[in-house]
Gaussian input, Z-matrix of N, CA and C with variables (Angstrom, degrees):
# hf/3-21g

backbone

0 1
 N
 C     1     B1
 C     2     B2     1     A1
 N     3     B3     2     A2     1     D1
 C     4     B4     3     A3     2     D2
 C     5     B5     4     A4     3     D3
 N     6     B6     5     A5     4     D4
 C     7     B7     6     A6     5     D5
 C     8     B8     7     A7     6     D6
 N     9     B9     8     A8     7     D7
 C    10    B10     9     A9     8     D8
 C    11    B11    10    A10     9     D9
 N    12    B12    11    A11    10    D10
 C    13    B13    12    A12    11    D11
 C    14    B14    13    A13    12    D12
 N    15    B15    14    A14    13    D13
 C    16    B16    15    A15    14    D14
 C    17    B17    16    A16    15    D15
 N    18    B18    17    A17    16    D16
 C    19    B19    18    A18    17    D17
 C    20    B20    19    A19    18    D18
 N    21    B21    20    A20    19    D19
 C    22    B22    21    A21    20    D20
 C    23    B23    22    A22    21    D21
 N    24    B24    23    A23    22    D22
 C    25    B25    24    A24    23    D23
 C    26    B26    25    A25    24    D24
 N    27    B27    26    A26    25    D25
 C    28    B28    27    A27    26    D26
 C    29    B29    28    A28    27    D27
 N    30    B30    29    A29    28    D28
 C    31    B31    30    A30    29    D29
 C    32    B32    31    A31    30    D30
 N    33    B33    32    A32    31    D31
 C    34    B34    33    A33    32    D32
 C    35    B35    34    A34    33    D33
 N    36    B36    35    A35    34    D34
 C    37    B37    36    A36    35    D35
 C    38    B38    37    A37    36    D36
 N    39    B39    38    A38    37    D37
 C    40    B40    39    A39    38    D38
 C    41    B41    40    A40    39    D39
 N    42    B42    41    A41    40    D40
 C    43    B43    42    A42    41    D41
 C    44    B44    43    A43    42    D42
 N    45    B45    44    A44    43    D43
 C    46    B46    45    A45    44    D44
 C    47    B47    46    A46    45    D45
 N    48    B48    47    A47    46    D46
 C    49    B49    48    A48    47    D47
 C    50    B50    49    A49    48    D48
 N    51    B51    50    A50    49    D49
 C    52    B52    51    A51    50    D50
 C    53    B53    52    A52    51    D51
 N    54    B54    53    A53    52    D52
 C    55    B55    54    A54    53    D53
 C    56    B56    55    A55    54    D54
 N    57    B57    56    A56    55    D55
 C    58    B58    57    A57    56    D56
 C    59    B59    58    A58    57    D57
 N    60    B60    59    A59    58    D58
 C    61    B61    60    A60    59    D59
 C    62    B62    61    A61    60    D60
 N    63    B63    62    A62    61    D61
 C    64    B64    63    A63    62    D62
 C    65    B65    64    A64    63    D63
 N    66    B66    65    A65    64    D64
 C    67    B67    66    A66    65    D65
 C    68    B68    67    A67    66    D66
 N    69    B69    68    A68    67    D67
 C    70    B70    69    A69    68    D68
 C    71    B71    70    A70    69    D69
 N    72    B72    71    A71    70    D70
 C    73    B73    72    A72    71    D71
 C    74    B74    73    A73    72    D72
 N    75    B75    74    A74    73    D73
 C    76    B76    75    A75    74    D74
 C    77    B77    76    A76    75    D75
 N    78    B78    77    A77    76    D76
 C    79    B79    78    A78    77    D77
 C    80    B80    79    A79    78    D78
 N    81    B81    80    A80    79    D79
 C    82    B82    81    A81    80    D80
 C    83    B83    82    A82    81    D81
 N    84    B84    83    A83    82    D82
 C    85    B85    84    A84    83    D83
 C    86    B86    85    A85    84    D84
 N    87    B87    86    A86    85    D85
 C    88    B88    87    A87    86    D86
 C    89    B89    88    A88    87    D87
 N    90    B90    89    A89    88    D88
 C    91    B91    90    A90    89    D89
 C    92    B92    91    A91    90    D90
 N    93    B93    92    A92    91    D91
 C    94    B94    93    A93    92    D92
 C    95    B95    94    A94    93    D93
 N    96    B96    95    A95    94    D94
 C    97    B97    96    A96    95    D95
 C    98    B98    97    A97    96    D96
 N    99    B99    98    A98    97    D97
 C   100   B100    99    A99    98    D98
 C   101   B101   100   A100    99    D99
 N   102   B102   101   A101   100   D100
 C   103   B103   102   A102   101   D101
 C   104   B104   103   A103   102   D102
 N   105   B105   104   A104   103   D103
 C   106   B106   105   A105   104   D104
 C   107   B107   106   A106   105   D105
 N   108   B108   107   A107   106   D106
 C   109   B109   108   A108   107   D107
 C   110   B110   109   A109   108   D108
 N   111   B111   110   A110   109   D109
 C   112   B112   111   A111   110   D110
 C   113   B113   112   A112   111   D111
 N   114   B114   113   A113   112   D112
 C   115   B115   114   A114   113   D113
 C   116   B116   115   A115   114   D114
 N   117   B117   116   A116   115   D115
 C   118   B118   117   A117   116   D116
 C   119   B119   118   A118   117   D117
 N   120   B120   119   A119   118   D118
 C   121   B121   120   A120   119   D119
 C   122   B122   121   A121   120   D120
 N   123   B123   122   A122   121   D121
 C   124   B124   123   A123   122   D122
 C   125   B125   124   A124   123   D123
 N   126   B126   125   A125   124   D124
 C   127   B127   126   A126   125   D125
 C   128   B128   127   A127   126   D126
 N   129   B129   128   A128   127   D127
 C   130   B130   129   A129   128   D128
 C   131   B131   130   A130   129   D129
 N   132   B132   131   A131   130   D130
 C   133   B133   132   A132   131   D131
 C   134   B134   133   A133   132   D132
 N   135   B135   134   A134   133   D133
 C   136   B136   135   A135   134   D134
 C   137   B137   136   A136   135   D135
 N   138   B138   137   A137   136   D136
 C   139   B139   138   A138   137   D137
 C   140   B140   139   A139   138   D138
 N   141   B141   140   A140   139   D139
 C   142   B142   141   A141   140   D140
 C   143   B143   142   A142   141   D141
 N   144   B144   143   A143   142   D142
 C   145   B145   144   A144   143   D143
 C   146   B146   145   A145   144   D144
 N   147   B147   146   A146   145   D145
 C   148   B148   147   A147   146   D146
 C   149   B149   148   A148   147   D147
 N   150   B150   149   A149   148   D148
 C   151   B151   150   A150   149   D149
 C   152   B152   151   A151   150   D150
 N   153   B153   152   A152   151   D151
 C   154   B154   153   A153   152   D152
 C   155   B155   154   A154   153   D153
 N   156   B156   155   A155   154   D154
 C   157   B157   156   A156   155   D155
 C   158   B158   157   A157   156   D156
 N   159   B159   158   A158   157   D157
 C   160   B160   159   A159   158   D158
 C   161   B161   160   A160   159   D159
 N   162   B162   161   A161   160   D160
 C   163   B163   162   A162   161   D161
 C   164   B164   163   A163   162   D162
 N   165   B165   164   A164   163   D163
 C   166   B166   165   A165   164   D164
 C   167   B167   166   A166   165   D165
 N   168   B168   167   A167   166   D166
 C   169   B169   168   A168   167   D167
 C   170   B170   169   A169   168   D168
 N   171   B171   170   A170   169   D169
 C   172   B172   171   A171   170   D170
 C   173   B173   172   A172   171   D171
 N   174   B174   173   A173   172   D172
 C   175   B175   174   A174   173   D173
 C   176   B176   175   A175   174   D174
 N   177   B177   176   A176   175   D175
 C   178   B178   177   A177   176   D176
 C   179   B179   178   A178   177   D177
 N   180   B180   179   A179   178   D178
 C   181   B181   180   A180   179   D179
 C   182   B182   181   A181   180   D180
 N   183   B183   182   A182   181   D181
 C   184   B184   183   A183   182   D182
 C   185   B185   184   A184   183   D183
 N   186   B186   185   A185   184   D184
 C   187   B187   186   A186   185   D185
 C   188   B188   187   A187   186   D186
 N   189   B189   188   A188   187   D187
 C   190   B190   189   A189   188   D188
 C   191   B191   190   A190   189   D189
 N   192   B192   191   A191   190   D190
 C   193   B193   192   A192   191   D191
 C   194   B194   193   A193   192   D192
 N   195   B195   194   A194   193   D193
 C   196   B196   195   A195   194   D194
 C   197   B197   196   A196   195   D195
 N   198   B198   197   A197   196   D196
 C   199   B199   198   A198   197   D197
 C   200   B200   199   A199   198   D198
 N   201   B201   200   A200   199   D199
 C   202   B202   201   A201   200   D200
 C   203   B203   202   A202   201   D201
 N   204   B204   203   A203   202   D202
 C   205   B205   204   A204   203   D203
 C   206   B206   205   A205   204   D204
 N   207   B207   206   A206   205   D205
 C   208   B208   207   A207   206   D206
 C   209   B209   208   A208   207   D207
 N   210   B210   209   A209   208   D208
 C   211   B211   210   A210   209   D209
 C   212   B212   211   A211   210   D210
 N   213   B213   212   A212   211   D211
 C   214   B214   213   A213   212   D212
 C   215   B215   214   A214   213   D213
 N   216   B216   215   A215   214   D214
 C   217   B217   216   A216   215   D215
 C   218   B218   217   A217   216   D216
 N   219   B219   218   A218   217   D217
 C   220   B220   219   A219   218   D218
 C   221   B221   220   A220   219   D219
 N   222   B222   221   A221   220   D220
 C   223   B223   222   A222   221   D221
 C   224   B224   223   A223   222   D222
 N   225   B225   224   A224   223   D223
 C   226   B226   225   A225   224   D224
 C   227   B227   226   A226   225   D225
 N   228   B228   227   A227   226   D226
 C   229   B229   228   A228   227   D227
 C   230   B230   229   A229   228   D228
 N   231   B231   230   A230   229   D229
 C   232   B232   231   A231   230   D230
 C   233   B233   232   A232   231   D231
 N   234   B234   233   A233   232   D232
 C   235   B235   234   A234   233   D233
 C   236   B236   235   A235   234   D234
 N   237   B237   236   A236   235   D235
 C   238   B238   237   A237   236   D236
 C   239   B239   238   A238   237   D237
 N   240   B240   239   A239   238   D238
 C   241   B241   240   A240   239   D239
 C   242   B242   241   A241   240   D240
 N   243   B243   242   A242   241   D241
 C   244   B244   243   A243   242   D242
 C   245   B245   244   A244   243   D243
 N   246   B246   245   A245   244   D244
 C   247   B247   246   A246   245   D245
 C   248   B248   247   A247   246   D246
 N   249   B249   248   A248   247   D247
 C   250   B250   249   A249   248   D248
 C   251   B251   250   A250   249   D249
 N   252   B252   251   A251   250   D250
 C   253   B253   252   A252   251   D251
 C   254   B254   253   A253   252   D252
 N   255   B255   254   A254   253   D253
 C   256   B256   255   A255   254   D254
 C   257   B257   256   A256   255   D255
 N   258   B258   257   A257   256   D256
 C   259   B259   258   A258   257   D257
 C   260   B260   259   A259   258   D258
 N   261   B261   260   A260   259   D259
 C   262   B262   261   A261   260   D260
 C   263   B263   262   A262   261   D261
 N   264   B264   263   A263   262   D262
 C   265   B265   264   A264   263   D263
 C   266   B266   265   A265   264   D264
 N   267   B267   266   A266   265   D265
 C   268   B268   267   A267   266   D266
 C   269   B269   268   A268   267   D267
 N   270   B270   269   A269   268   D268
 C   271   B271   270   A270   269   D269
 C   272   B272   271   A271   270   D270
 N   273   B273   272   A272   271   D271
 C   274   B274   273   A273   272   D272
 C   275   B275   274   A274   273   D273
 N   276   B276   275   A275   274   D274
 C   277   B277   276   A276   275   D275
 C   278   B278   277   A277   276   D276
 N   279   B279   278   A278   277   D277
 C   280   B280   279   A279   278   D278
 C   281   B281   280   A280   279   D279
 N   282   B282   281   A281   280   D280
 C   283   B283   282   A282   281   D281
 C   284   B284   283   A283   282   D282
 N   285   B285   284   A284   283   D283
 C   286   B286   285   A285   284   D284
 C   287   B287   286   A286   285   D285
 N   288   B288   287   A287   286   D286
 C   289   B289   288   A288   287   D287
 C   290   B290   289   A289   288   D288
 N   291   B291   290   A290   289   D289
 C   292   B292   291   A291   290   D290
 C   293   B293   292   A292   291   D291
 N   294   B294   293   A293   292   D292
 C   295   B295   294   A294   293   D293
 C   296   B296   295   A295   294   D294
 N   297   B297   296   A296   295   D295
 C   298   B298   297   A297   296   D296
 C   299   B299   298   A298   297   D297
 N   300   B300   299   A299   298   D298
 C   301   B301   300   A300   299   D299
 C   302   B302   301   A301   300   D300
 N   303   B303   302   A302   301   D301
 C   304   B304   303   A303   302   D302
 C   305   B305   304   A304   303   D303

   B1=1.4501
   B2=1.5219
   B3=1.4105
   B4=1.5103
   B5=1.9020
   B6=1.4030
   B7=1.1315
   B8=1.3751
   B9=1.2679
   B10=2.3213
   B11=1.3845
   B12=0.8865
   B13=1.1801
   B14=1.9368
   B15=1.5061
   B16=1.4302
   B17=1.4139
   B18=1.0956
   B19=1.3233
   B20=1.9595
   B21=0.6771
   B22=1.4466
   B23=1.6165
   B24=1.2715
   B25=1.8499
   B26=2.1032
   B27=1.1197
   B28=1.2881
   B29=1.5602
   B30=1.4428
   B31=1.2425
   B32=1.8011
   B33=1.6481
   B34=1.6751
   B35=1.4366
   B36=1.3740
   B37=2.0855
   B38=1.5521
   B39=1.1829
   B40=1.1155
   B41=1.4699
   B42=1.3288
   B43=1.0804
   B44=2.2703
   B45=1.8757
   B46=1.4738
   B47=2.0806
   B48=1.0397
   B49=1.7435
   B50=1.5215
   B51=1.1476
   B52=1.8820
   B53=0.9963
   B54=1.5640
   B55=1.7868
   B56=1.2286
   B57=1.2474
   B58=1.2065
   B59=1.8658
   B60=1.5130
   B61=1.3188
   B62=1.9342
   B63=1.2176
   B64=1.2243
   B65=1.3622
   B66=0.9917
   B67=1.5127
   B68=1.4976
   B69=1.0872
   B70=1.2407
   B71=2.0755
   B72=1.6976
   B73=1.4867
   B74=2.0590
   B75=1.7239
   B76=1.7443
   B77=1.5751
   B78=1.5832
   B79=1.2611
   B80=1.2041
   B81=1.5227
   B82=1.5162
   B83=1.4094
   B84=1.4794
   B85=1.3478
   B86=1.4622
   B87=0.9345
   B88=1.7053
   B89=1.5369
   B90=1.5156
   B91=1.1255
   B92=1.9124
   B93=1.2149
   B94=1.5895
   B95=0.9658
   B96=1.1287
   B97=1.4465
   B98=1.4852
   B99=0.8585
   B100=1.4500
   B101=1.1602
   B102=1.5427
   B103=1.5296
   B104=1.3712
   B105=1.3347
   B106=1.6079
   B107=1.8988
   B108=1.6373
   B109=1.3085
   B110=1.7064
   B111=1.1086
   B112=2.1252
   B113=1.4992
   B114=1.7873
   B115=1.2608
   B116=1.3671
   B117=1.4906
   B118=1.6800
   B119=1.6294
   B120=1.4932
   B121=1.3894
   B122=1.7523
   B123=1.1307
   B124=1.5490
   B125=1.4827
   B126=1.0841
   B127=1.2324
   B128=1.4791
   B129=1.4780
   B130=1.2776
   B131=1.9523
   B132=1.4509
   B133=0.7213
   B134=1.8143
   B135=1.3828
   B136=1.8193
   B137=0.9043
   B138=1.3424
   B139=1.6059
   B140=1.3301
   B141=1.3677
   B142=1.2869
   B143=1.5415
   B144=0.9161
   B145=1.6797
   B146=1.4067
   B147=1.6147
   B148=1.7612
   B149=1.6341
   B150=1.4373
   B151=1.2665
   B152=1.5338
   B153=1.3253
   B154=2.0837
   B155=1.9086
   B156=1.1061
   B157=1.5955
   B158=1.5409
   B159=1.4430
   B160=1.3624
   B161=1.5584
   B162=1.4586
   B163=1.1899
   B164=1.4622
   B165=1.4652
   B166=1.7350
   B167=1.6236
   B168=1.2289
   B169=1.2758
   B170=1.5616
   B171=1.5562
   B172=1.5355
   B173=1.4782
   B174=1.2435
   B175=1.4955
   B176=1.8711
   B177=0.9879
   B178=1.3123
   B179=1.2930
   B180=1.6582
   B181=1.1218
   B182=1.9314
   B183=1.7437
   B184=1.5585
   B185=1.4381
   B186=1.3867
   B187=1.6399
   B188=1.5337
   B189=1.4313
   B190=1.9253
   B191=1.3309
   B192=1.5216
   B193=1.5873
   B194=1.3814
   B195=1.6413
   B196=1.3606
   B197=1.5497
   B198=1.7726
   B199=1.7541
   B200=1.6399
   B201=1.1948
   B202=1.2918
   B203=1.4523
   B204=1.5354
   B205=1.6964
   B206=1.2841
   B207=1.5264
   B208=1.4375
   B209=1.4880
   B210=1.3732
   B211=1.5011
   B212=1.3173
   B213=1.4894
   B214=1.6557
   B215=1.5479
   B216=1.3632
   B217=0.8488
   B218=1.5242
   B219=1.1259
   B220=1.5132
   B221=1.3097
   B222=1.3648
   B223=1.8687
   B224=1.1825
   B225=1.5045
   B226=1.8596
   B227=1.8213
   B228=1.3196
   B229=1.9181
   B230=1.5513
   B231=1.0480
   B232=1.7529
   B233=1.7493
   B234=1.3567
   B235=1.4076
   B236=1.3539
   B237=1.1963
   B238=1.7451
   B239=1.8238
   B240=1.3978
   B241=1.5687
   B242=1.6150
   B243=1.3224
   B244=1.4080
   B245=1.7249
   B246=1.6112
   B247=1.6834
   B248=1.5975
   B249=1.2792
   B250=1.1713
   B251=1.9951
   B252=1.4278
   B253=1.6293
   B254=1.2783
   B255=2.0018
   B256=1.6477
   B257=1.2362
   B258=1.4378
   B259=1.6280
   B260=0.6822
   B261=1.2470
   B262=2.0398
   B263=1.8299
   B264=1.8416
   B265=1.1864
   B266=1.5745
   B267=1.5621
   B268=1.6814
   B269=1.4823
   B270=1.8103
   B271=1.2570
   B272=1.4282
   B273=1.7335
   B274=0.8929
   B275=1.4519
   B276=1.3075
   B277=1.4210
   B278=1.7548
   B279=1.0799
   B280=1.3718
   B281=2.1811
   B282=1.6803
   B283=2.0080
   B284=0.8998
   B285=1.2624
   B286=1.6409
   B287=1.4229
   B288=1.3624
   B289=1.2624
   B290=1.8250
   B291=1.1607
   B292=1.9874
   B293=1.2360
   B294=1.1898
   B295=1.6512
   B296=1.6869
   B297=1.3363
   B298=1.1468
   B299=1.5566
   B300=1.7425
   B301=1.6153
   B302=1.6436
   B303=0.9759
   B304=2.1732
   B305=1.7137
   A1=108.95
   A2=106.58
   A3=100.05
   A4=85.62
   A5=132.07
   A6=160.10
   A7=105.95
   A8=107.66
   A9=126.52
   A10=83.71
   A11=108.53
   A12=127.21
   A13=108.74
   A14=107.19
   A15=110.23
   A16=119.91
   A17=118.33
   A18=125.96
   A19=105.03
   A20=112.44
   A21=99.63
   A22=109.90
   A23=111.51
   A24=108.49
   A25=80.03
   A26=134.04
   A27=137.80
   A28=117.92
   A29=102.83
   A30=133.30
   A31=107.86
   A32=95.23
   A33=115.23
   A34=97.06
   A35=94.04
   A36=130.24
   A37=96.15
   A38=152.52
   A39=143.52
   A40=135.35
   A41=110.74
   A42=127.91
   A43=83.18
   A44=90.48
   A45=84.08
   A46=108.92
   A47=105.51
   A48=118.57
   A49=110.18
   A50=130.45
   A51=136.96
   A52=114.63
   A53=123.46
   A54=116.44
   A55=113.01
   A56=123.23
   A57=136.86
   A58=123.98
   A59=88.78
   A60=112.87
   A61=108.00
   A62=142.38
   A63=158.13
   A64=101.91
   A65=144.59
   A66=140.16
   A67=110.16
   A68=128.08
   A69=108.02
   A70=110.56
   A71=91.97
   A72=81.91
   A73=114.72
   A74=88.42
   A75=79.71
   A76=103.85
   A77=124.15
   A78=115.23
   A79=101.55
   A80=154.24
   A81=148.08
   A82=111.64
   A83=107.28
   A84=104.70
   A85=104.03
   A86=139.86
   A87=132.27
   A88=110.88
   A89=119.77
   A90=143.98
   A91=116.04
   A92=106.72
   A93=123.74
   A94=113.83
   A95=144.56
   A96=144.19
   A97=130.62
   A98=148.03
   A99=176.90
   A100=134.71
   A101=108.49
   A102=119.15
   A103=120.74
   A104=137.07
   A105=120.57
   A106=97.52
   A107=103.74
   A108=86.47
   A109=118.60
   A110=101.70
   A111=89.26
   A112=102.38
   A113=137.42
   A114=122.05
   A115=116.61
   A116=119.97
   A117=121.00
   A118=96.26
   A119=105.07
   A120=114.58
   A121=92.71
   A122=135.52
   A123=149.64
   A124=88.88
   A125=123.04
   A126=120.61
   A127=123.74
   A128=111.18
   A129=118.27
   A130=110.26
   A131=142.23
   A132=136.03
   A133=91.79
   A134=92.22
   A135=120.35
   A136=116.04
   A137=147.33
   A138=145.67
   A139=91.03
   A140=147.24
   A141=138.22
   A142=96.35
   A143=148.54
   A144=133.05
   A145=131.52
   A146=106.13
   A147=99.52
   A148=82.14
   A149=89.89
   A150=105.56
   A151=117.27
   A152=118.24
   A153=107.29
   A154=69.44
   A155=85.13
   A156=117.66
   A157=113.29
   A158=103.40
   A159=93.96
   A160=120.85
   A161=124.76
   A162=146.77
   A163=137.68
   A164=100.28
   A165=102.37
   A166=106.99
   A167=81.58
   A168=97.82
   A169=131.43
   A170=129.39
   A171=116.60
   A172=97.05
   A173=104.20
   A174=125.15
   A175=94.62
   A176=147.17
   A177=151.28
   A178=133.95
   A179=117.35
   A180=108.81
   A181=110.52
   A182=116.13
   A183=98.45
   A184=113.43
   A185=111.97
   A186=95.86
   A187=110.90
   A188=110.92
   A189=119.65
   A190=96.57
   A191=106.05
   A192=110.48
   A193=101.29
   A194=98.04
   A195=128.98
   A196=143.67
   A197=125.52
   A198=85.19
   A199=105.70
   A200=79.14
   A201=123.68
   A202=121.97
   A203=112.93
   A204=120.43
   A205=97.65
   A206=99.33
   A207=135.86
   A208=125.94
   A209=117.63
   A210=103.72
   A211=109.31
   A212=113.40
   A213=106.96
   A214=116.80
   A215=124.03
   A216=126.50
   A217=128.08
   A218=109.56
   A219=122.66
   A220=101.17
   A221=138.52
   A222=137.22
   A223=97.91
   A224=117.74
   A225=129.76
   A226=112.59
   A227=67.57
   A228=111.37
   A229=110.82
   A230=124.38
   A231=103.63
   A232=111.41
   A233=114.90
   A234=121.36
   A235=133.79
   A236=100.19
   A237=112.20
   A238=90.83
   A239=133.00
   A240=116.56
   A241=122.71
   A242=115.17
   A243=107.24
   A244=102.87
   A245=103.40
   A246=92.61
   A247=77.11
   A248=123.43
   A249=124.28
   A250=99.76
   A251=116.47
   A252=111.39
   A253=96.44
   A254=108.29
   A255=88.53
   A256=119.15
   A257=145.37
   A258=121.21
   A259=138.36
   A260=120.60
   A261=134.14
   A262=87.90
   A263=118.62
   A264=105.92
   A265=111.94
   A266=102.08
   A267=132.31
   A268=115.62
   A269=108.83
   A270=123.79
   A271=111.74
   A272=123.86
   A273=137.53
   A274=122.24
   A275=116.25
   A276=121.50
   A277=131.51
   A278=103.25
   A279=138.11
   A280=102.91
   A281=88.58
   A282=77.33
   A283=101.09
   A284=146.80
   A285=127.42
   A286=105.47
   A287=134.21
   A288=130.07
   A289=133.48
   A290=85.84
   A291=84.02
   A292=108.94
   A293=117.20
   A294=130.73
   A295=121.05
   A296=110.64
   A297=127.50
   A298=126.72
   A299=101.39
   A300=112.24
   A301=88.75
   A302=128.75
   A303=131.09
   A304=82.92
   D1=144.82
   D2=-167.96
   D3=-110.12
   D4=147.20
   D5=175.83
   D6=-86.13
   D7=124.04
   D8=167.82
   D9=-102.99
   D10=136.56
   D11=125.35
   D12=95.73
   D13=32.59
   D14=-164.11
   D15=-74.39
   D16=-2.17
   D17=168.05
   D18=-72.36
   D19=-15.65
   D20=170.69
   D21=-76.33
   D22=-37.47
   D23=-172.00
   D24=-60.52
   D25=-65.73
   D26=163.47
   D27=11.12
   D28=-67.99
   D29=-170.48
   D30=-75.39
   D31=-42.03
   D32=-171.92
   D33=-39.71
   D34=-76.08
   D35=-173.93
   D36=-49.82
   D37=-42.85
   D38=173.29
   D39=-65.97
   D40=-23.55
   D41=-160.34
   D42=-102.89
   D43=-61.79
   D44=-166.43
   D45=-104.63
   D46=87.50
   D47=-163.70
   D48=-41.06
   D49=-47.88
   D50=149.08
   D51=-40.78
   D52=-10.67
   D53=179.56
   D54=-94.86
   D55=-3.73
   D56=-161.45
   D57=-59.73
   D58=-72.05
   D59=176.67
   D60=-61.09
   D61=-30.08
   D62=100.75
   D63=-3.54
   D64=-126.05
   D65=-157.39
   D66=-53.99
   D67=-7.80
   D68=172.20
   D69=-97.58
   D70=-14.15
   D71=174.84
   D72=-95.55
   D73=7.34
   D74=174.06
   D75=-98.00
   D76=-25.89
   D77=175.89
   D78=-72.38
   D79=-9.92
   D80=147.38
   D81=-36.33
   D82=-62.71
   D83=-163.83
   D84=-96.52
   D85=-17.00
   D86=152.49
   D87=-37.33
   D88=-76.51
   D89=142.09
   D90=6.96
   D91=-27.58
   D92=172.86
   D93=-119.22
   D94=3.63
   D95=-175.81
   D96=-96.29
   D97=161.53
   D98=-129.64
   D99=169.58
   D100=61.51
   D101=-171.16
   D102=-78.17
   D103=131.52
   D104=170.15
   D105=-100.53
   D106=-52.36
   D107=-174.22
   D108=-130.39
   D109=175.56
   D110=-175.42
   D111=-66.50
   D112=4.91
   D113=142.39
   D114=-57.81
   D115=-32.70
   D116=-165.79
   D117=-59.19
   D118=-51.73
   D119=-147.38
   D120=-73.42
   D121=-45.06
   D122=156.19
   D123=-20.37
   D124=-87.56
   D125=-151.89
   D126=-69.89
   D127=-20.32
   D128=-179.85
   D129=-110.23
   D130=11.39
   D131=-170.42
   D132=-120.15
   D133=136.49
   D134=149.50
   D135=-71.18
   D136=-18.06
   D137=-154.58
   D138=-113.77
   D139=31.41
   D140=145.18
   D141=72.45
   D142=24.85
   D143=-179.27
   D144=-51.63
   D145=147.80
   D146=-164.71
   D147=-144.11
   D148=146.78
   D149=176.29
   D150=-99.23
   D151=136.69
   D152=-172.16
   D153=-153.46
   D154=139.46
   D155=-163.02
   D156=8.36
   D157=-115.66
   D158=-178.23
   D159=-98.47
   D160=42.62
   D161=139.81
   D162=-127.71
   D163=143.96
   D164=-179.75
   D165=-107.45
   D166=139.03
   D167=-176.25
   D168=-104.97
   D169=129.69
   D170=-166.82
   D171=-101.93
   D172=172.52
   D173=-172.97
   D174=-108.16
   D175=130.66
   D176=157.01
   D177=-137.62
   D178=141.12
   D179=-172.87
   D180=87.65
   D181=25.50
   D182=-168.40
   D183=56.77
   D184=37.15
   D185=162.85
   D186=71.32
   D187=20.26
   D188=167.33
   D189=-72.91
   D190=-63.85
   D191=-154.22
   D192=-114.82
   D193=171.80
   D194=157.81
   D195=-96.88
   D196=79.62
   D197=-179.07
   D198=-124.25
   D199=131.11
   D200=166.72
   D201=-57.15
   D202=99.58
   D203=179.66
   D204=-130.08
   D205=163.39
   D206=156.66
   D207=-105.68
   D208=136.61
   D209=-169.12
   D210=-132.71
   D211=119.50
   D212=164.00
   D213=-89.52
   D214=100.43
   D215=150.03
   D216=-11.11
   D217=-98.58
   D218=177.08
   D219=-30.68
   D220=-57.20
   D221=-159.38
   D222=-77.15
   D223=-25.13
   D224=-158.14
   D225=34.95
   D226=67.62
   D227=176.12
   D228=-100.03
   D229=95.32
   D230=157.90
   D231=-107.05
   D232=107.17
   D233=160.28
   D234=-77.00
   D235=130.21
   D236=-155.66
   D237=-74.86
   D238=124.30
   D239=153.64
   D240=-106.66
   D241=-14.73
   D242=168.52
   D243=-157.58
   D244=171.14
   D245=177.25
   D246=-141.79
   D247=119.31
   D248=-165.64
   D249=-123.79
   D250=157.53
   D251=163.22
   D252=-68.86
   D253=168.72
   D254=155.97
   D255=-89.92
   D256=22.48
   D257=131.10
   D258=-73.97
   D259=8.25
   D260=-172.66
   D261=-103.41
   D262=-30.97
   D263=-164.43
   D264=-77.63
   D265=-36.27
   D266=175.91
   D267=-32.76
   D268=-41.92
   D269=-168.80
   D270=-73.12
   D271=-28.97
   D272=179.08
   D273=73.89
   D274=0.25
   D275=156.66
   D276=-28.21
   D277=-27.29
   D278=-170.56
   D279=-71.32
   D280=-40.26
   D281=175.67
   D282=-80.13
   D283=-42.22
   D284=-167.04
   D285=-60.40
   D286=38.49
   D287=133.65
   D288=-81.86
   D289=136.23
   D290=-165.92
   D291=-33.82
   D292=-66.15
   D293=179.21
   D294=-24.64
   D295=-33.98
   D296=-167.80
   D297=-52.65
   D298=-39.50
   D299=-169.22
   D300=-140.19
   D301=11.38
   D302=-158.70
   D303=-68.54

């Protein structure tokens, strides 16, 4: 899978310093992958992933954080849209992104 937008895990780890080691070992294993469908990603992800509409979502950090992607399959694209704590995720601010229900 090729990564949009990786300067945010960048930004993630900077902002939150414990997220680090966590986002840098899910862009590892993203980074190897070959997903067709959110079973692929089910079956091959550590980060617990859940799907809520048209994004999947990882668990990182033990359940600290949130990030929030979109994935085209077919392009084997995963675009990063937010890396949120989970009380920033709780609030749900996060769907009123276009991407969310498009």
């Amino acid at each position: 899978m090729r990564i949009i937008k990786e300067m945010a895990l960048k930004k993630g780890y900077e902002k939150h310093p414990n997220a680090e080691p966590g986002l840098r070992a899910w862009k590892k294993l993203v980074k190897a992958q070959e997903w067709n469908s959110f079973a692929d990603v089910k079956a091959t992800s550590l980060f617990n992933p859940d799907q809520v509409k048209n994004f999947v979502v990882f668990n990182i950090g033990g359940n600290q954080y949130r990030l929030i992607t979109y994935i085209d399959y077919s392009k084997q694209i995963i675009f990063i849209r937010h890396f949120l704590t989970h009380a920033e995720y709780d609030e749900e601010k996060w769907k009123d992104d276009q991407w969310f229900d498009s």
